[in-house]
Each structure stands twice: as structure tokens, then as C-alpha cells.
C-alpha positions as CSV (number, residue, x, y, z in Angstrom):
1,X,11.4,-33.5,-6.8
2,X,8.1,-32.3,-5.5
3,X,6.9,-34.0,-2.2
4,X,4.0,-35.5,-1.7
5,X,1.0,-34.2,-0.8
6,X,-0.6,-35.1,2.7
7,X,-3.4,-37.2,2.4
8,X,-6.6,-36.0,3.9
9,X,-9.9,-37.7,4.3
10,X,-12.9,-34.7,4.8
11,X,-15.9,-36.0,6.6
12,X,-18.9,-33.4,6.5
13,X,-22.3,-32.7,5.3
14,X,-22.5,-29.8,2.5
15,X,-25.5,-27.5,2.0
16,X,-28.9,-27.8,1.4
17,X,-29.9,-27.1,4.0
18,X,-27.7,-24.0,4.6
19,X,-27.0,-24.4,8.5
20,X,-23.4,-23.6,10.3
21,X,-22.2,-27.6,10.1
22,X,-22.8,-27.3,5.9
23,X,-21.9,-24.1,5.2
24,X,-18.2,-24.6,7.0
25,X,-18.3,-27.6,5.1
26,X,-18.3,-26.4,2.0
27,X,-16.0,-23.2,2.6
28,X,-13.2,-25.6,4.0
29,X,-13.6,-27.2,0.5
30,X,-13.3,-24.4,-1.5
31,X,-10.3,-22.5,0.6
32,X,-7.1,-23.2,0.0
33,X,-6.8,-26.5,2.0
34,X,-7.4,-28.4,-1.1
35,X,-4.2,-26.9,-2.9
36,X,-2.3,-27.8,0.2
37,X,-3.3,-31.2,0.5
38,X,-4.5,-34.4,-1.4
39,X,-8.2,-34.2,-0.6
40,X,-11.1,-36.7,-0.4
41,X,-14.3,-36.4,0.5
42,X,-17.6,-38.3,2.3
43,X,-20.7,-35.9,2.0
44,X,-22.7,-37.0,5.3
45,X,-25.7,-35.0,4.7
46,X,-28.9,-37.0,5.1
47,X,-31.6,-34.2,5.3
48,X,-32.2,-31.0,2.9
49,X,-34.3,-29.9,5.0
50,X,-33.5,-28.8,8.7
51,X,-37.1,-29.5,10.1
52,X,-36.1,-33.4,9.3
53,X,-32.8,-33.1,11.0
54,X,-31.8,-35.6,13.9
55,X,-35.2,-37.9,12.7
56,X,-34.4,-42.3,13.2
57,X,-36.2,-43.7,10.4
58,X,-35.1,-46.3,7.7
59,X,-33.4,-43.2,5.7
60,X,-30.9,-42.7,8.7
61,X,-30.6,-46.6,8.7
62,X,-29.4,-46.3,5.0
63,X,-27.5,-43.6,5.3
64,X,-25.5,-45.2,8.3
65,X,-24.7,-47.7,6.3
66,X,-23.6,-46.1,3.5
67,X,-21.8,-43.7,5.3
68,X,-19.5,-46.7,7.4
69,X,-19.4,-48.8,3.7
70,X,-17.8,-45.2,2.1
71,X,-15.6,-44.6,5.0
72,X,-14.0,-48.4,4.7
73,X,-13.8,-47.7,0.8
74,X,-11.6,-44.9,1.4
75,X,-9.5,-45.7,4.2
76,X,-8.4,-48.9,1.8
77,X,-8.2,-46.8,-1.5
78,X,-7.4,-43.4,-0.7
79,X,-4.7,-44.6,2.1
80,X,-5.1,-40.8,3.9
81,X,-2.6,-39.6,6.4
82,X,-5.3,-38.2,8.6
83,X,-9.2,-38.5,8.6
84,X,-11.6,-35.5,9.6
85,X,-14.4,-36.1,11.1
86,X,-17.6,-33.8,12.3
87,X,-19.1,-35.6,15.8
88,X,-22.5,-35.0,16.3
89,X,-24.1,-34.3,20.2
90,X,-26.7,-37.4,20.2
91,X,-26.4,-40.6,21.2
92,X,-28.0,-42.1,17.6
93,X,-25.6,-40.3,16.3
94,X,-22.5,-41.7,17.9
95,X,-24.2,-45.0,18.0
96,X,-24.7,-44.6,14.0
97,X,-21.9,-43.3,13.0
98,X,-19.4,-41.6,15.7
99,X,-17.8,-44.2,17.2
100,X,-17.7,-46.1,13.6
101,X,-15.1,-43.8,12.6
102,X,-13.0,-44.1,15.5
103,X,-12.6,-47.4,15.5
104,X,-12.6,-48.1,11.4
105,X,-9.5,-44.9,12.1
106,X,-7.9,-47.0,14.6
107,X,-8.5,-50.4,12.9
108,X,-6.8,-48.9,9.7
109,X,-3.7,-47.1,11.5
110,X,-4.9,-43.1,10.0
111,X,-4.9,-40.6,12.4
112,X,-8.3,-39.0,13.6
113,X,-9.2,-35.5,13.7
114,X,-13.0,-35.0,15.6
115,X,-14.5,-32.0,16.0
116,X,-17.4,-30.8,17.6
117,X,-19.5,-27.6,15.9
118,X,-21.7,-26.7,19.1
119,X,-21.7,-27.0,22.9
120,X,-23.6,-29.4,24.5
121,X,-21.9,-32.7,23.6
122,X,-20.6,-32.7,27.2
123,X,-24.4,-32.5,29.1
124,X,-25.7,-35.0,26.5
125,X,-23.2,-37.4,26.9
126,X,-23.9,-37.3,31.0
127,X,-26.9,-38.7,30.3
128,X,-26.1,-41.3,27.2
129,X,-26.7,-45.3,28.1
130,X,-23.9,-46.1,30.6
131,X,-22.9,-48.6,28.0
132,X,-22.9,-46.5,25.1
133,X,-20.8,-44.2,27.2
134,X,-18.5,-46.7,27.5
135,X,-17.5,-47.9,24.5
136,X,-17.3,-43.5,23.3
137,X,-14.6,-43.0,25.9
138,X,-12.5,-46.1,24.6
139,X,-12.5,-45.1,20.8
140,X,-11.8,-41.1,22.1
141,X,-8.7,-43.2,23.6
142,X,-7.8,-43.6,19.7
143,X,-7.9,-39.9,19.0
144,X,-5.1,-37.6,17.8
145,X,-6.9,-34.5,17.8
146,X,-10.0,-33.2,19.1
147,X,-11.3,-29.3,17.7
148,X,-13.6,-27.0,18.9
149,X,-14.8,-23.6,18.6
150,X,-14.0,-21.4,21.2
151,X,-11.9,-21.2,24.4
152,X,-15.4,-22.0,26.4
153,X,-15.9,-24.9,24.7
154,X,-12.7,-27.1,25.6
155,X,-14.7,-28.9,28.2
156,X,-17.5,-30.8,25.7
157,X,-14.4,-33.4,25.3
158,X,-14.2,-33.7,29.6
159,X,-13.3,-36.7,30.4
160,X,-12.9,-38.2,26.5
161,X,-10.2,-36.5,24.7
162,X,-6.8,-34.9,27.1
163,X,-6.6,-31.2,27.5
164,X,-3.0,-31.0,25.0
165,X,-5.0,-32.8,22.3
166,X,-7.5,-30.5,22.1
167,X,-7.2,-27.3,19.4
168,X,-9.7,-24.2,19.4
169,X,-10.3,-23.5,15.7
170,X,-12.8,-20.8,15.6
171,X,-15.6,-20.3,12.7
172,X,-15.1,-18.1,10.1
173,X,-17.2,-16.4,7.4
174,X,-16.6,-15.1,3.3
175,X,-14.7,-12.4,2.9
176,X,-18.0,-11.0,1.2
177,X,-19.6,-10.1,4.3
178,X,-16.8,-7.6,5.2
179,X,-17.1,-5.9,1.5
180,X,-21.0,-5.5,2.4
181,X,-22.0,-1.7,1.7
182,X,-24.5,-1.1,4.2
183,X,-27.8,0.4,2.9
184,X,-29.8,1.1,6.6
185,X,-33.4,1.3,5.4
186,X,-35.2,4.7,7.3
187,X,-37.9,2.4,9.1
188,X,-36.1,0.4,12.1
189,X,-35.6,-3.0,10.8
190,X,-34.3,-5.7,13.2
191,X,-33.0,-9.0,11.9
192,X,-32.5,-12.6,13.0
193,X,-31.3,-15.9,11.3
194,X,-31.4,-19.3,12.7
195,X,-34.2,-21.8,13.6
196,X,-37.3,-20.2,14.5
197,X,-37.6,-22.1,17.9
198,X,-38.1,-21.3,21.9
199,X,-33.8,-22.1,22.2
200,X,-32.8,-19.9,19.7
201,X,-34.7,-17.4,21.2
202,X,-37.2,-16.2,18.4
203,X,-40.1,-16.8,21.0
204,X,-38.8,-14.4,23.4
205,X,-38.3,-11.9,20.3
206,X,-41.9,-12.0,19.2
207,X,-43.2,-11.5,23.1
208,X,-41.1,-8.2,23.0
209,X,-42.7,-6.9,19.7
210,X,-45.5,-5.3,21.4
211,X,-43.7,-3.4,23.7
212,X,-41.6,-1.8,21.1
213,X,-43.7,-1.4,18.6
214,X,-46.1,0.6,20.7
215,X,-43.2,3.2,21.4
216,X,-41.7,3.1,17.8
217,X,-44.6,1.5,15.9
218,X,-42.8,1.4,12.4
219,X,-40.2,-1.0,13.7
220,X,-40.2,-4.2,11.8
221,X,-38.4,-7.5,13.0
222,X,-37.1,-9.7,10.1
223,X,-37.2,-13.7,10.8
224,X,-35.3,-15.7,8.3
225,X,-35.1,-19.7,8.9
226,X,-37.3,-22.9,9.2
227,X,-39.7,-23.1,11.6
228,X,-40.3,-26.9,13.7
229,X,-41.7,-28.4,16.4
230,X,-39.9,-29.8,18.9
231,X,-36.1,-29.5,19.9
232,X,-34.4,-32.7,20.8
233,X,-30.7,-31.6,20.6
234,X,-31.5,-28.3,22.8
235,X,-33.3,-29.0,25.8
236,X,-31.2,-26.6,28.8
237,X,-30.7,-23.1,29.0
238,X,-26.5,-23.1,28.4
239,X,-26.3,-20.5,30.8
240,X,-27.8,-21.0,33.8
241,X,-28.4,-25.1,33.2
242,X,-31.8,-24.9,34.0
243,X,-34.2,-27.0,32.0
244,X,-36.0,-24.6,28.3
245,X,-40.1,-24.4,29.1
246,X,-41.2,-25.3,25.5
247,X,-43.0,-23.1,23.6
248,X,-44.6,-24.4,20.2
249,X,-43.2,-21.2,17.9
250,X,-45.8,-21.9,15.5
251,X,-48.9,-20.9,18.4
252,X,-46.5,-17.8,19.1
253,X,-46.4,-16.9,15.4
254,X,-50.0,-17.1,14.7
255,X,-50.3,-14.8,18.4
256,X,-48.7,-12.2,17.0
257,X,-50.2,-12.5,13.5
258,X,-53.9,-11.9,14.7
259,X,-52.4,-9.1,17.3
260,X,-52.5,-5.6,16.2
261,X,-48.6,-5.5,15.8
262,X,-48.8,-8.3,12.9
263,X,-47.5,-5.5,10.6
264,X,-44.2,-5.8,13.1
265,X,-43.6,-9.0,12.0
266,X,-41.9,-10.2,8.9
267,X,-41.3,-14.2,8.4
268,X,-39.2,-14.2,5.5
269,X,-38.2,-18.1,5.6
270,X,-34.9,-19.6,4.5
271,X,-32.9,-17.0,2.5
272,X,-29.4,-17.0,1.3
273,X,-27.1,-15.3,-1.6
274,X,-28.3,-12.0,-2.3
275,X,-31.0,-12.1,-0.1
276,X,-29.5,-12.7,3.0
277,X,-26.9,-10.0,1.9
278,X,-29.3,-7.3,1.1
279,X,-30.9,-8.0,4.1
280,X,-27.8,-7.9,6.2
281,X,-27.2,-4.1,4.8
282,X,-30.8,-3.0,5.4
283,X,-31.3,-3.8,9.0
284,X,-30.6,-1.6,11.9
285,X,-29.4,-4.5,14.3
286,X,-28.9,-8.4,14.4
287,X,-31.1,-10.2,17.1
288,X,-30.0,-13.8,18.7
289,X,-31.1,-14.5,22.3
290,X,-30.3,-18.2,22.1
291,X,-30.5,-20.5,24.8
292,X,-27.6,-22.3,24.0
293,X,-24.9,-21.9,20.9
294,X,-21.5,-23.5,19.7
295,X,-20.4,-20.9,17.5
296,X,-22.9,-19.1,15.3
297,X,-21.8,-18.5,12.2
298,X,-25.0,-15.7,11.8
299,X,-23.2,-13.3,14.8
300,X,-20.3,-13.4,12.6
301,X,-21.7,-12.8,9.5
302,X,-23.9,-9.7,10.7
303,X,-20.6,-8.6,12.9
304,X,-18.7,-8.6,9.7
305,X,-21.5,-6.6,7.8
306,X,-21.3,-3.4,10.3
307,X,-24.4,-4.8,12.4
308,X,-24.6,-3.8,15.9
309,X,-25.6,-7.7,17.4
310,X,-27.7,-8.8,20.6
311,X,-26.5,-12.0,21.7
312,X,-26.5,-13.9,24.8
313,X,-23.6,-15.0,26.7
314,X,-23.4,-19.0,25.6
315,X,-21.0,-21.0,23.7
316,X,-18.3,-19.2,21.9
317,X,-20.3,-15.8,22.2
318,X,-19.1,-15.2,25.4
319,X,-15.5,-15.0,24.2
320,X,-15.6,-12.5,21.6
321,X,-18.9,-10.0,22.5
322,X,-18.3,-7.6,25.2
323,X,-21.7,-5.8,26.4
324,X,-21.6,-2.0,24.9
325,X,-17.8,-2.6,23.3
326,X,-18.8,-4.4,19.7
327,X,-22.3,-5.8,21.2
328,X,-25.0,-6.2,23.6
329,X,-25.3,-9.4,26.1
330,X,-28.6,-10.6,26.7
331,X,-29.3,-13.0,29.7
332,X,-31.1,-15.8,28.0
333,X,-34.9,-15.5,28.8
334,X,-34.5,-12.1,30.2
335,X,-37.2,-10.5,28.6
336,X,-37.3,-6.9,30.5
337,X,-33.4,-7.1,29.1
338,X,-33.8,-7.3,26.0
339,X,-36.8,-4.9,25.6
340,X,-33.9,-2.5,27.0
341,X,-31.0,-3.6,23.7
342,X,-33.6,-3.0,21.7
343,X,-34.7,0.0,22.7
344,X,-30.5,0.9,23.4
345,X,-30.5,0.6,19.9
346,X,-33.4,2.2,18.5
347,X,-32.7,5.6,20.7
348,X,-28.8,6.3,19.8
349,X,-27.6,6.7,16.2
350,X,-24.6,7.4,18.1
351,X,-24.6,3.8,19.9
352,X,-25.0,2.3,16.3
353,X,-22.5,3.7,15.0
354,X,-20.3,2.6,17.4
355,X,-21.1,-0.6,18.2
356,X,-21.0,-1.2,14.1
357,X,-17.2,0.1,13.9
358,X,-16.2,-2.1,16.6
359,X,-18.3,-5.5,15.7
360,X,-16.4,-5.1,12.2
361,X,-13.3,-4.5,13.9
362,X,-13.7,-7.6,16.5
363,X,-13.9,-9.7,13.3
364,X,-11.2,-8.6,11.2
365,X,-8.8,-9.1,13.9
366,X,-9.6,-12.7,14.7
367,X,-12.4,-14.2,12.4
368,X,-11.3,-13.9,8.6
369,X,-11.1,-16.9,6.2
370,X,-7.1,-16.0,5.6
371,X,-6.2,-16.6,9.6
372,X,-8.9,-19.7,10.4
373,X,-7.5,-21.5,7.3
374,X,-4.3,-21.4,8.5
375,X,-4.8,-23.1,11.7
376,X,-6.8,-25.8,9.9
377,X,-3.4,-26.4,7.4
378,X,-1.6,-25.9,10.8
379,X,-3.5,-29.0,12.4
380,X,-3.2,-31.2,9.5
381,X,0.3,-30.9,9.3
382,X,1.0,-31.0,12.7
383,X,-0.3,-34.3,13.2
């Protein structure tokens, strides 16, 4: 007779818009975890849009409470073994819908799985409502597993979740990326995906363009992603824990556009599919001096294309990028720095060829869909 399946309960937002939280999302739901297990499902995307992320209005209200009236739906009908959840670094969202699913988990005898895509749960929650914080560190009481992405990381759940509960479960990428033929245009073409904001480090990008652009002045740097004011999730610099100066990207933009190195500068938007791919095999180099990161699923996607990356030392980067072995590290803010990377890179064929061959390697060891997958089915089963 064939056993029964496990019953799993999946708790995520899918794509639009097509951020890291979605996109892992939806490649957990189409890998072989649902052939393993017996699968169900709560969407808990609000926003297609990322500039309307994280905004309390009445269509976060609604959503709260349709996400806790799904969740209790399930729990009775579905009867899962284990529920998996994706926490979120805000107090709102805790408040709204965090600390619901602890406690509906706990009310309802199935074991919880929370996991945390990013790394600044821990200063955030320092600074929650000493009552909020509270009830939080009660209901983590209740949990059977905590995941995060990267050896660095393990201390977001100080103090809420114990040490042996906690699992590292890296991000992973489709195997398309790795089968990427790469198409280097002749004009120097540097890339970057991700918000288009002072902590993701597109501001310090554009300052730099000058500088190189008067020394190669047919060098072009791609930006692909939304731009917004404002940053309420991200407001320290991860590696040194001072506080990010704001800078309105959209003043820097229109700087650089009525500067004579406007032809520089390419703001491509949100791209994905072929796009992002044909971009991703034109492009000398992969740019992302962020402030602060969990685990960026761009750096892996331009790692696994052949792109030489320049990436600062935060969240799970500093784990898997060594400086001049399959990477460059960029201090966060250090602008002299990475004028240097960029010109490292635009000076040795040699040095891109290198750091291509070993970025690729880096990620086939550790980062493909097969081996991540497997310690997913390895939690679940475990539990």
C-alpha cells in the first residue's frame, strides 16, 4: 500500500511583482516538492507593484483579514502536518499577520516552519513596541523550525527561536541561468537589478558614472527595477550599523540625465524572461553595492550566467563572494572603491575571464535548484 503523503501548508506571495520573496515562491511550487508532498497553498501577495510594498491602508486591512480567515479554513480542512510560513521584518507585519500564524499553528496542533528572506528582522525587532515584542517572543516559543539564508544570518531569530532549531537553506536560481550563452556586447555594458534606491546602492552607482565614463566614455550602465521614494524596511547600513543618509533616486536620476554623461545611463525598468536573459549575456559585469541584503537572488542569477559581480559584504554575500576569487567586495558607500572594481574590470579581459569561470563555478557547487530542493524536502520531513 502507498503511504500517505505529508501534508504541507505553503504560505507565500507569488509574482507580480517579480522580487526575491515571489520569485522563490513560485519556483518552490513548481520543483519537485509538490510530487513529494500533499501541497496547499495561501498566496499572500497584496501589491503587484513593488513601489506600493509595505503601505497600511484599508487594502492591507482586507488582506489581513483574508489572509487569517484562509489560514483558519485550511488548518480545519486541509488538516497539514506542517505549515510554512514567510515572516516579514516590520512590526505591521507581525502585528497583521506574523504572530496570527503562530498562534492559529499552535491553537490547531500543526507544526510551524518560519522563515525569514532578508537580514534585518533582528535590528527591527530591537526597536518594535515593547509589547508587541512581547507577545512575538511567546508565539516563536511555539515554533518547530526557524530558516534562513545564510550562515550570517542565524542571529535575525536572537533571542526568539533556539540555535538547534534553526536551518540555513540558501536561495537558489533556474537551471536556465547556467545554460545562458554569453553574447558580451564590444561597448562596456555594466548591469544592475534591484530597486533603484540609495540602500541598494544605485545612487552611489550613478555618482561614479562620471568618473568612468570620462576615461572609457562608451561604457554604459544598465538599471533594471522600480524606482520609489522612501525606504522604510532599510534604514542602516548592514555593515557598519550606521544610520543610510537618504538620497531621493529620482533627483539623482534626473542629475545625471541633464549631465553630459546622460548617454552613460540606461534605465531599462522592470524586465524579466528573455529580457533579463539577454541582458544578463550582453553585460560585461553585474553591479550591487547594497547597503544591506538577505540573500539576493540577482548575484546569483548573474553568478550563474558567467558575470564577474561587485557586491558588498552584507547578508549572505559575505559567505559565498571572496574579493578577486569569483568577485569583488565593495565596502558599502565607498565610492573611491568602487570607481576602482569598475575600472578592475574594465582594464583586464584577463580578470573577466577569471572571475566569470569561478562565479559559475561558486554556484554550481552550492546554489543549484537540485541541492536547495533537497534540503527543503529534508526539513519537511524531518519535522
Amino acid at each position: 500500500m502507498t503511504p500517505k503523503k505529508k501534508k504541507i501548508l505553503f504560505i507565500g506571495p507569488l509574482p507580480p511583482p517579480y522580487s526575491g520573496p515571489e520569485l522563490s515562491t513560485q519556483q518552490l511550487l513548481n520543483s519537485p516538492l509538490v510530487d513529494m508532498f500533499n501541497v496547499s497553498f495561501i498566496n499572500t501577495n497584496v501589491r503587484k507593484d513593488n513601489v506600493k510594498k509595505g503601505k497600511a491602508d484599508m487594502t492591507a486591512l482586507l488582506a489581513v483579514i483574508k489572509f487569517n480567515i484562509a489560514l483558519i479554513k485550511k488548518l480545519i480542512a486541509h488538516r497539514p502536518h506542517v505549515a510554512y510560513h514567510l515572516v516579514t521584518p516590520t512590526q505591521i507585519g507581525w502585528l497583521g499577520r506574523d504572530i496570527w500564524f503562530l498562534f492559529f499553528c499552535w491553537l490547531f496542533r500543526t507544526k510551524s516552519v518560519i522563515h525569514f528572506r532578508g537580514s534585518h528582522l533582528k535590528l527591527n525587532y530591537s526597536n518594535f513596541n515593547p509589547v508587541v515584542k512581547k507577545i512575538i517572543k511567546v508565539l516563536c516559543k511555539t515554533v518547530d523550525r526557524a530558516v534562513v539564508q545564510s550562515k550570517s544570518l542565524t542571529n535575525q531569530f536572537e533571542g526568539l527561536v533556539p540555535e538547534e532549531k534553526i536551518m540555513v537553506i540558501p536561495n537558489t536560481i533556474d537551471d536556465s541561468f547556467f545554460e545562458l550563452e554569453r553574447d558580451e556586447l564590444s561597448t562596456p555594458q555594466f548591469l544592475f537589478f534591484g530597486h533603484l534606491t540609495k540602500a541598494k546602492g544605485y545612487v552611489d552607482i550613478v555618482k561614479v558614472i562620471p568618473e568612468i565614463a570620462r576615461k572609457y566614455p562608451d561604457v554604459k550602465f544598465v538599471f533594471c527595477g522600480n524606482m520609489k521614494r522612501g525606504e522604510p524596511g532599510v534604514k542602516y547600513n548592514q555593515y557598519s550599523g550606521e544610520r543610510i543618509t537618504y538620497e531621493d533616486p529620482f533627483e539623482i536620476e534626473k542629475d545625471i540625465l541633464n549631465s553630459p554623461f546622460a548617454k552613460n545611463y540606461l534605465n531599462y525598468g522592470v524586465i524579466s524572461g528573455q529580457e533579463k536573459l539577454d541582458a544578463l549575456s550582453q553585460s560585461w559585469a553585474f553591479i550591487l553595492p547594497s547597503y544591506s541584503e538577505g540573500f539576493s537572488r540577482s548575484i546569483l542569477e548573474a553568478m550563474a550566467s558567467g558575470l564577474p559581480v561587485i557586491a558588498t559584504p552584507v547578508g549572505a554575500n559575505k559567505d559565498f563572494i571572496e574579493h578577486d576569487k569569483n568577485g569583488l567586495v565593495n565596502l558599502p558607500g565607498d565610492l573611491k572603491q568602487l570607481e576602482q572594481n569598475i575600472l578592475n574590470i574594465l582594464e583586464s579581459k584577463e580578470r573577466r575571464d577569471y572571475l566569470s569561470k569561478q562565479a559559475k563555478a561558486t554556484l554550481k557547487r552550492e546554489f543549484v535548484e537540485a541541492i536547495v530542493i533537497q534540503k527543503y524536502i529534508t526539513l519537511f520531513n524531518t519535522i
